[in-house]
C-alpha positions as CSV (number, residue, x, y, z in Angstrom):
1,X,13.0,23.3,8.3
2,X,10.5,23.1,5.6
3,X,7.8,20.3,7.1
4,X,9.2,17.2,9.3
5,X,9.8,15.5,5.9
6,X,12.8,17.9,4.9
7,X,15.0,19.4,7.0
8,X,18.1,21.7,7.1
9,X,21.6,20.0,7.5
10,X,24.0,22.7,7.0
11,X,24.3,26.8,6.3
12,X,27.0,28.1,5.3
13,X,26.7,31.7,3.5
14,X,24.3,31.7,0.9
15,X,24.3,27.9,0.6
16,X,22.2,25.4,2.4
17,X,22.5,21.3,2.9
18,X,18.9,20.0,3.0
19,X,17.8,16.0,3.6
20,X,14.5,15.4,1.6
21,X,12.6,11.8,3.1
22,X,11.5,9.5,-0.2
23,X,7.8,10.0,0.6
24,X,8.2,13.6,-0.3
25,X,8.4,13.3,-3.8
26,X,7.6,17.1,-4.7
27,X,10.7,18.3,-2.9
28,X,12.5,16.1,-5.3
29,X,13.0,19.0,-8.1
30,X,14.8,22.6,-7.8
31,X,10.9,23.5,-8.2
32,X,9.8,22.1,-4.9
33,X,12.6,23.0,-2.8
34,X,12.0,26.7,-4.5
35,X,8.5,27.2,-3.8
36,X,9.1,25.3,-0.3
37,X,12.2,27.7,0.5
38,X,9.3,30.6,-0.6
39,X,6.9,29.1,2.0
40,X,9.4,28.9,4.6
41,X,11.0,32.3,4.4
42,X,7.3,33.8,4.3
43,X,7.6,35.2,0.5
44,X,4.4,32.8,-0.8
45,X,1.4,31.8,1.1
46,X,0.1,28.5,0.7
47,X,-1.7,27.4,-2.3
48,X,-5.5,26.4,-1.9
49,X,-6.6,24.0,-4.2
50,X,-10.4,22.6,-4.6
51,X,-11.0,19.0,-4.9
52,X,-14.5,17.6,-6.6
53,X,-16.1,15.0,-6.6
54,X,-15.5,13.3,-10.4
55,X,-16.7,10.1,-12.3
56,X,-13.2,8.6,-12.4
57,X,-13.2,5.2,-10.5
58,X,-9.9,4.0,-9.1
59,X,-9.6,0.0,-8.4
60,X,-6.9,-1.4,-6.3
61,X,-6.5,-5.3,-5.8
62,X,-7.5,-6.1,-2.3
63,X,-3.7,-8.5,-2.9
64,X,-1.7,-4.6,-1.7
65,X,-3.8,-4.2,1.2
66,X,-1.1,-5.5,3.4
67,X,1.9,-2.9,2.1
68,X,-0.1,-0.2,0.7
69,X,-3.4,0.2,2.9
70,X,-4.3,3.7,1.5
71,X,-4.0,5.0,-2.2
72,X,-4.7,8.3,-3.2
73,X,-5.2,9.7,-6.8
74,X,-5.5,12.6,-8.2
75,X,-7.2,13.8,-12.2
76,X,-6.3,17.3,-13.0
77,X,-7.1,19.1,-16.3
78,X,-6.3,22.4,-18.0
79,X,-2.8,22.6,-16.8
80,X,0.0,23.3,-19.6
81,X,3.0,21.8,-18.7
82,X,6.5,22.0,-20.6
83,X,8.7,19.4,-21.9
84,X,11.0,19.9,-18.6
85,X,8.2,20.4,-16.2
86,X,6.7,16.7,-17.7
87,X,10.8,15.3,-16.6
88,X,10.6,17.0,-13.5
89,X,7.2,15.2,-12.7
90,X,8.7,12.1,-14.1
């Protein structure tokens, strides 16, 4: 349905049966199926979001080259976030 990382098991009525993959961690809260469920039934477009170049440095130990060859990280500011928004992260 959604991407190749979450896809629709099961429709019955107004109820769905989806299977979300591990490495999609942002369909792992009632907030990324939502907006995902938005996305696919054409009631959102896309977000766009604008990445810059910062001063934060990231170090990985070349020992996790073998089971994790890429890293990616992200710093973002000025976002307000409730108590349940910080679990839903978690």
């Amino acid at each position: 349905m959604f991407t190749h990382k979450c896809l629709v098991e099961h429709v019955e009525g107004d109820e769905l049966s989806i299977e979300v993959n591990a490495d999609r961690p942002d369909m792992l809260s009632a907030e990324g199926i939502a907006r995902a469920l938005r996305l696919f039934m054409g009631l959102e477009r896309p977000r766009k979001y604008e990445a810059v170049e910062g001063d934060v440095e990231v170090r990985v130990d070349p020992s996790v080259q073998g089971v994790r060859p890429y890293i990616l990280c992200a710093v973002v500011r000025d976002v307000e976030l409730s108590e349940e928004a910080v679990r839903q992260l978690m």
